[in-house]
KEVO-503481 format. One record per residue: x, y negated, z negated of N, C-alpha, C in turn. Coordinates in steps of 0.1 Angstrom, whole numbers, padded with zeros to 4 digits, always signed. Example, Ala and Ser with C-alpha at 12.3 -4.5 7.8 and 13.67 -1.06 7.14 Angstrom:
// residues 2
+0132+0057-0078+0123+0045-0078+0132+0033-0078+0128+0022-0071+0137+0011-0071+0129+0000-0079
// end
This chain:
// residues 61
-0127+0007+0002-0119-0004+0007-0104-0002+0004-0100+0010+0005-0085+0009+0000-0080+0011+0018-0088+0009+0024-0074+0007+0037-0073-0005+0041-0075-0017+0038-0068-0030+0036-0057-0029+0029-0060-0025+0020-0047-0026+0012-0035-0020+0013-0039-0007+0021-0031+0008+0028-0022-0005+0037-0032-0009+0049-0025-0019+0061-0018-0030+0056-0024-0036+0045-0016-0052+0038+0000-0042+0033+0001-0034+0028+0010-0021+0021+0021-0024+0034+0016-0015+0044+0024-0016+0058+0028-0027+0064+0022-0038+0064+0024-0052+0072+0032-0057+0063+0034-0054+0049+0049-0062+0045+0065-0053+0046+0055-0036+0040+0069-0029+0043+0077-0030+0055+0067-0030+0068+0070-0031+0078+0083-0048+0083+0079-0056+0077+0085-0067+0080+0099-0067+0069+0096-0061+0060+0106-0054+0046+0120-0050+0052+0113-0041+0058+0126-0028+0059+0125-0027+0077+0125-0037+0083+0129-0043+0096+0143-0055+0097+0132-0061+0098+0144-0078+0096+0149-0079+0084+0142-0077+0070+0149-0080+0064+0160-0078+0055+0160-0059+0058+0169-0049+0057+0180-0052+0063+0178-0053+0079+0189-0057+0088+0196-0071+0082+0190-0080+0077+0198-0093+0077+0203-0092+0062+0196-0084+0053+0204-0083+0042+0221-0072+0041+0216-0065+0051+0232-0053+0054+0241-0061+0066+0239-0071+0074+0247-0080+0075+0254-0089+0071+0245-0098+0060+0251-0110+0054+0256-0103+0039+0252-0090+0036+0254-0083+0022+0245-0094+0008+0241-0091+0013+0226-0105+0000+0212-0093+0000+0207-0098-0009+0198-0090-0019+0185-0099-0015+0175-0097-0007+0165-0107-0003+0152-0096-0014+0146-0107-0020+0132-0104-0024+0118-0098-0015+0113-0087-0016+0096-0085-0003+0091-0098-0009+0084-0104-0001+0075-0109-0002+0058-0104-0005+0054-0105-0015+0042-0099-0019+0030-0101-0016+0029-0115-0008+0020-0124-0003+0015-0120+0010+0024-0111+0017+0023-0105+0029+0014-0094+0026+0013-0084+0011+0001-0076+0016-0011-0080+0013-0012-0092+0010-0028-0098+0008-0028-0103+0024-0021-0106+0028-0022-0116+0046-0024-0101+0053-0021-0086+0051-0021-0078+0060-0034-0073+0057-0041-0071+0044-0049-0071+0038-0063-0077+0047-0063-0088+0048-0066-0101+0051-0074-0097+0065-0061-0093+0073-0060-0092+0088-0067-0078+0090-0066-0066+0081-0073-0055+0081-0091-0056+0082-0091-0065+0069-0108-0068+0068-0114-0074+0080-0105-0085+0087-0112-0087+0100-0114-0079+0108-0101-0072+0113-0103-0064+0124-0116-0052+0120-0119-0050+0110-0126-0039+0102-0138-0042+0107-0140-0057+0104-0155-0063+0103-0158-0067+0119-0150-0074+0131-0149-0070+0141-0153-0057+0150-0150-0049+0144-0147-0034+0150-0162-0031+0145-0169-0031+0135-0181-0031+0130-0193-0040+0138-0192-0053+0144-0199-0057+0148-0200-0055+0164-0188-0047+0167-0185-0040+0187-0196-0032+0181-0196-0024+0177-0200-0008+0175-0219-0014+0177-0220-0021+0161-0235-0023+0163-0243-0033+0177-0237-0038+0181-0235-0046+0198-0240-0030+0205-0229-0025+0209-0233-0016+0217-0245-0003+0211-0244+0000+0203-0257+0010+0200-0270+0005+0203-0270-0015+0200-0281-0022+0207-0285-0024+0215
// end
């Protein structure tokens, strides 16, 4: 189960060092990750996981 955590990893860096990179090298301010975002990408990984699990066994049926 470490690729929830791999994608929760990505879904905050990704929002990290996007917008909040950019708006911190504009306004010159030091903004905090939010940490909460890799349990939410986390989150979104296990669905899509368990989703994608239940296509598969569908069709082999």
């Amino acid at each position: 189960m470490i690729f929830p955590i791999l994608m929760g990893v990505g879904y905050m860096a990704v929002e990290y060092l996007t917008f909040n990179l950019a708006n911190m090298i504009t306004f010159n301010v030091m903004n905090n990750p939010e940490f909460l975002m890799i349990f939410v990408g986390a989150v979104i990984a296990v669905f899509g996981e368990a989703v994608g699990l239940l296509i598969r066994k569908v069709i082999k049926n």
